[in-house]
N, C-alpha and C positions, 0 to 999 in steps of 0.2 A: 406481411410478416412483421411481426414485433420486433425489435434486435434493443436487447438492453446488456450496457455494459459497467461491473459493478469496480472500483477503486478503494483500495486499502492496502493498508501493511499486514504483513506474514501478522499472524497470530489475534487477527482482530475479529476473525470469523467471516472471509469475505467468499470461502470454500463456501461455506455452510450456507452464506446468504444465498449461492446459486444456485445449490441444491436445493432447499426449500422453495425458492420465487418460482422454479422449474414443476416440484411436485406439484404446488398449488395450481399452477397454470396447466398441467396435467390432467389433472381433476375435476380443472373448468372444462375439458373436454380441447384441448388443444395438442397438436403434437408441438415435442420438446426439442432445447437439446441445450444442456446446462452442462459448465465445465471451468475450472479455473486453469490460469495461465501465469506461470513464476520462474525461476530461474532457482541455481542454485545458491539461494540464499539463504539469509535466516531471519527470525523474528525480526518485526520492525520493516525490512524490504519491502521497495512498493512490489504489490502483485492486483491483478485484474479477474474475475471470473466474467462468464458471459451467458447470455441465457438466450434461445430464438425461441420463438413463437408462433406455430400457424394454425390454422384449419384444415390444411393437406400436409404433403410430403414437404420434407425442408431437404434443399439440395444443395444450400451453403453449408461452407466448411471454415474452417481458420481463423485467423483473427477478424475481427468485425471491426471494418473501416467508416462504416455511417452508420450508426448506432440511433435510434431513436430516444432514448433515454438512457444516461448516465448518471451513474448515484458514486458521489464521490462522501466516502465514508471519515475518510480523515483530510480535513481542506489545509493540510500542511501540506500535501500530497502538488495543489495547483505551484506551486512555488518549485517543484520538478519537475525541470524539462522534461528528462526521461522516463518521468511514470506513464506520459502520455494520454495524461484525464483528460486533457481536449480534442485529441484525434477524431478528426473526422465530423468536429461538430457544426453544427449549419442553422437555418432559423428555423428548420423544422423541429429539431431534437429540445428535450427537454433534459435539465442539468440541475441533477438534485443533489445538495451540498450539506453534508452535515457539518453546522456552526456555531460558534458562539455570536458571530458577524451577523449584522441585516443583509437582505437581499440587497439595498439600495449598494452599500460597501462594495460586493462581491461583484457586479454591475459596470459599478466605477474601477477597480481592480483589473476587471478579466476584459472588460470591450466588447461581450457576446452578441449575437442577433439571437443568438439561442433563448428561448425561455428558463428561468430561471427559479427554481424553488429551496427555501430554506428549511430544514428539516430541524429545530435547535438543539444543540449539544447537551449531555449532560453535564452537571456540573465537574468544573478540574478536579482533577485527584490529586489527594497530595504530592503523590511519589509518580512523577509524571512517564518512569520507568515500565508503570505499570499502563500496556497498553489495554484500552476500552475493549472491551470483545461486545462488538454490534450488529454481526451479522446479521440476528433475527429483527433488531430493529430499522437497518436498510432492505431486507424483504418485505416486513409488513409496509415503508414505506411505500414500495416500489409496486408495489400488488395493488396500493390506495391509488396511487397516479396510474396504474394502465386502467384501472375500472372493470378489469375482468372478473375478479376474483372473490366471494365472498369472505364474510368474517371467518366464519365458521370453516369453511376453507382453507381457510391461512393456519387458524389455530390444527386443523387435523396435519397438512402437511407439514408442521414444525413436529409434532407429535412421533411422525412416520421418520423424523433423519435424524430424531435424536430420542428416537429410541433406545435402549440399554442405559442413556446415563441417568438416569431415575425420576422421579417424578418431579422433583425437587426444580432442577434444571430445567424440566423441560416448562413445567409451570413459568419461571421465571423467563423464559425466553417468548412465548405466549406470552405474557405478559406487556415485556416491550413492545412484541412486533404489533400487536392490537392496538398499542397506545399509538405507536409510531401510526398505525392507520386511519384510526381515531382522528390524531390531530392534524390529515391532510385532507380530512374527508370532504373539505369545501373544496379541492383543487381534482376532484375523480373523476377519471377520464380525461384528466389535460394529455398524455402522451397520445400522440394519434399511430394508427401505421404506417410501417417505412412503405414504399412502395418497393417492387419486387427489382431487380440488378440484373439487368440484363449483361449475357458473356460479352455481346460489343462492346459495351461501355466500361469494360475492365480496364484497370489503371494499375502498374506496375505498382509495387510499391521503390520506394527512394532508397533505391540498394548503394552502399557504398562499395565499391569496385576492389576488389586488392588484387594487385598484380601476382602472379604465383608462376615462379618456373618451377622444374624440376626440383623436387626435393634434394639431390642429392647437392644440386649448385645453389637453391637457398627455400628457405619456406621465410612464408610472413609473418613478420613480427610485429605485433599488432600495437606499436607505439605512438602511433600519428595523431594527428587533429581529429576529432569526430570519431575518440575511438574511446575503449576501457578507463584508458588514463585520463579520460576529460570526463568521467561520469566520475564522480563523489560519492562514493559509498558510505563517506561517514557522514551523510545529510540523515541517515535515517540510523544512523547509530541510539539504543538507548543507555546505553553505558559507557563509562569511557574508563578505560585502563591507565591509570598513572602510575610512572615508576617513580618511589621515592630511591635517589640517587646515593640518599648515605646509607643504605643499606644492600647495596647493587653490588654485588658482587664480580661485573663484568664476564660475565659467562653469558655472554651476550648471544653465543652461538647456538643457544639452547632457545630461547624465544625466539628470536630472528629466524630462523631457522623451522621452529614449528609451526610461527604465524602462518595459517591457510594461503592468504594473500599478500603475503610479502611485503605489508605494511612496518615492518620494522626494519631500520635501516642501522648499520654501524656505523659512527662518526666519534674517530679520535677514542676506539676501543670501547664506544659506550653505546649501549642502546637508544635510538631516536624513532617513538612512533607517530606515523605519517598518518594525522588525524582524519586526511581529506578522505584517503583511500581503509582507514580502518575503519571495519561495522563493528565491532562490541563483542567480538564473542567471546573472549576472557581466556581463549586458548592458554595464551601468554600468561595472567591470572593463576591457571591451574599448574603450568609446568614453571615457572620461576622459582628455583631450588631455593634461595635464600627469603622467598615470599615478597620480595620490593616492588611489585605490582599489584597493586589493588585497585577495582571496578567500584568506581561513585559514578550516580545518577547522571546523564547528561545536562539535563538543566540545572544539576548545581554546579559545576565545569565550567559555564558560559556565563554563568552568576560571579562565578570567581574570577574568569577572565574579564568580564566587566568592571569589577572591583577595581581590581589591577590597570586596567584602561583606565580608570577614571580617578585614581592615587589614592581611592578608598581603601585598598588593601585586599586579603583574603582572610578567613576566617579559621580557626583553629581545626577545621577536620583536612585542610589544602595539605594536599600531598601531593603535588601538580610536578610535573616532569619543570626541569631548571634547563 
């Protein structure tokens, strides 16, 4: 069996890539079984799809623990514990990295036995808010490295998932993914098959335990070490909400209060947002009755906080919380 698992943030196309690498591999005459895996998050959040592969019946289920092939679509992503791009990887698996980085870097960086292939990036975009939508070009990758799948192949099942958005798109998506196949085509057929997992050799996975009495004497609160509060949700924030304070009307109770996740805190009557645990979603932005919160770019935030680290100042658009 084949077991390929793909890595991205919400809104990058990482659904879409698994759906097509599934059709195509369909078509080659394989049975399927393609699906992505995400929580309830938003744009930008790491999320995982996965795709198996056989010749007969497939009788795995759930998440895929030894993966034969991993395509990590955005490699900001390795620098997250909790996205979990490496799970499970070993010197059989091959780990496909979309970069601006050489292979040799990512190598030196990561410590793998795993094989390793560089997929190269497109160029940066200005407004780095805007996430790349790559799905079709980590399919076409990933269909180059199994060697199953022809050209022609590739381009019909892109054709068949994105249907109704017109031709336009669909062209354009064919387009990457062929190029993306194109340019691996010296490396086709490097993923080999996983061999099959037998039920003996099942390995729990590494459950954290929470003690639980009776609800009515106490439930868990899930505040400890290795838990919600030590995951960083604003690692993949791509906007960042600043309150400008001379126009803060301290109706604090209105943002604080409607932040989804509780990322904003009162200190001495005044709104304080907890950059670690907020993702960007502007909630606060939309409900701020006097308007003192406005969403600028993440990378220009960390520009200006460097600035300021380094007594170069900030720049005339800084409306950074004081």
């Amino acid at each position: 069996m084949y077991r390929i698992r793909i890595h991205g943030r919400g809104g990058q196309g990482i659904k879409m890539a698994s759906r097509v690498l599934g059709t195509a591999l369909f078509h080659a005459g394989f049975t399927v079984q393609d699906a992505p895996k995400y929580g309830a998050e938003r744009r930008g959040a790491p999320i995982f799809s996965y795709v198996r592969a056989d010749r007969q019946a497939i009788n795995e289920r759930g998440t895929m623990y030894r993966p034969d092939l991993v395509v990590v679509a955005d490699d900001t992503l390795l620098a997250v514990p909790a996205a979990g791009t490496l799970l499970g990887i070993d010197a059989h698996a091959v780990v496909l990295v979309n970069s601006r980085d050489s292979a040799d870097t990512w190598r030196h960086r990561l410590n793998l036995d795993a094989k390793l292939v560089i997929l190269p990036s497109a160029a940066e975009t200005a407004d780095r808010a805007n996430l790349p939508h790559i799905g079709a070009t980590c399919a076409g990758a990933a269909a180059c490295l199994l060697g199953l799948v022809e050209r022609d192949v590739l381009a019909r099942a892109i054709a068949e998932e994105l249907d109704g958005l017109g031709d336009t798109v669909v062209a354009a998506n064919q387009a990457s993914a062929l190029a993306a196949f194109d340019a691996l085509a010296g490396q086709s057929g490097l993923v080999q098959e996983g061999v099959t997992i037998a039920a003996a050799d099942y390995q729990a996975p590494q459950w954290i335990e929470l003690p639980f009495e009776d609800a009515s004497i106490a439930a868990p609160d899930i505040r400890a070490a290795a838990n919600s509060v030590q995951v960083r949700t604003g690692l993949w924030r791509t906007l960042r909400p600043v309150i400008d304070y001379d126009h803060c009307s301290h109706c604090w109770w209105v943002c604080s209060t409607l932040c989804p996740d509780s990322a904003i805190r009162v200190a001495e009557d005044m709104p304080v947002i907890d950059y670690d645990h907020c993702k960007g979603c502007m909630v606060c932005v939309g409900v701020c009755p006097p308007h003192a919160i406005a969403g600028i770019p993440e990378y220009l935030a960390q520009q200006q906080e460097s600035a300021r680290a380094t007594g170069g100042g900030a720049d005339d658009t800084e409306t950074a919380q004081r």
